[in-house]
N, C-alpha and C positions, 0 to 999 in steps of 0.2 A: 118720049119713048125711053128715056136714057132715066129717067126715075121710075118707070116700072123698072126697067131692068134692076137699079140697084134696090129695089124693094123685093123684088122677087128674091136677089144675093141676098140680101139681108134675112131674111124670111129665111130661104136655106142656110145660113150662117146659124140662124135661133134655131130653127130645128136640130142642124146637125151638132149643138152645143148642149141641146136637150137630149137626146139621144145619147151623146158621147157621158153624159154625165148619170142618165139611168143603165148604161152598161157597166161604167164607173160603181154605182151603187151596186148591184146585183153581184159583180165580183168580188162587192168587199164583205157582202153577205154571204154567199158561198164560202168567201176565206175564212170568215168566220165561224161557220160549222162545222168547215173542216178543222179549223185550232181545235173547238170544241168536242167534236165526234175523235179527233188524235186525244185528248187529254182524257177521255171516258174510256178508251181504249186503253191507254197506260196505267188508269185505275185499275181497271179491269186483270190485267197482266199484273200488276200489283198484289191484288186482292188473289189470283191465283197461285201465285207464289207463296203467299201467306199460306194457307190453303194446303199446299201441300208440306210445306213446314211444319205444320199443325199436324197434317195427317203422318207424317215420320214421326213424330214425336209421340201421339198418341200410340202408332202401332209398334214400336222396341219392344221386342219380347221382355226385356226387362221390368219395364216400365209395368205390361199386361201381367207376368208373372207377380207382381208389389200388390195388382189390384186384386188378383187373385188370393193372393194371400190375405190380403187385408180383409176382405169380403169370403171367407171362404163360409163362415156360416149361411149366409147370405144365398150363395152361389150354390153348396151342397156340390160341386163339381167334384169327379174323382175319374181317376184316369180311366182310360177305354184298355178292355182285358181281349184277348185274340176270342174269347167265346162269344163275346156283345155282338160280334159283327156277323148277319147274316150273310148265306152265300142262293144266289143266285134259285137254287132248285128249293131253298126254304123260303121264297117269296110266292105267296098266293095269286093266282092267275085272278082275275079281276071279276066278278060278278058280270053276266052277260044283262044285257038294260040296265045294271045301276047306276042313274046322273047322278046321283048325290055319292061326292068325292070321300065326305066323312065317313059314310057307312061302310067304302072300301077301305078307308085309313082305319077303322075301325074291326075288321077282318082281319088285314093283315098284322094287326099289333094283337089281336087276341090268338091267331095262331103262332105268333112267334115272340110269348113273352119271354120278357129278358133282353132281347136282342134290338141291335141297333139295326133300321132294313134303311139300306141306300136307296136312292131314288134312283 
C-alpha cells in the first residue's frame, strides 16, 4: 500500500513538474512578443517622428517659395487677382437628373470663365 502511495506522489511530483515547466514556457513566449510587439512599436514611433520631420521640412514656405521659383516654367503658377474668385450667386445651380459630375463641372467653368468657383 505504501508504494502505491509513493507512486501515485511521484506520478503527481512528474505531472506537477511538467506542468510547472509548460506554464514556465508559455510565459517566456508571451515575454517574448511582448519584447518584440514593444520594439515594432518603438520603430513605429521612430518612423513617425521621422515623418513629420520630413513633413516640416518639406512644407517651410521657404523652402515651397525656392521650388516654385525654380520650376516656375513648369508650374505657369501666377498669383490669384480679387476678380478669379467667384462669389456665391455666380455659381450655377446644378442640372436637375445630371449623375455625371463632369458635365456639371463642365457648366459651371463654361459659365464662369476666368474665375476660380469654390467648392
Amino acid at each position: 500500500m505504501i508504494r502505491i502511495f509513493n507512486f501515485v506522489l511521484l506520478a503527481a511530483m512528474v505531472v506537477g513538474a511538467v506542468v510547472t515547466y509548460d506554464m514556465k514556457h508559455k510565459a517566456e513566449v508571451a515575454a517574448d512578443n511582448v519584447a518584440r510587439l514593444e520594439a515594432d512599436i518603438a520603430k513605429e514611433k521612430d518612423r513617425q517622428s521621422i515623418l513629420r520631420a520630413e513633413w516640416s521640412v518639406l512644407t517651410q514656405p521657404g523652402r515651397l517659395q525656392s521650388v516654385v521659383d525654380k520650376y516656375a516654367d513648369h508650374f505657369q503658377l501666377a498669383p490669384f487677382s480679387p476678380a478669379q474668385i467667384a462669389t456665391i450667386a455666380e455659381i450655377p445651380l446644378r442640372p436637375v437628373g445630371d449623375p455625371d459630375a463632369r458635365d456639371t463641372l463642365a457648366a459651371m467653368a463654361a459659365s464662369a470663365p476666368g474665375k476660380v468657383l469654390k467648392p
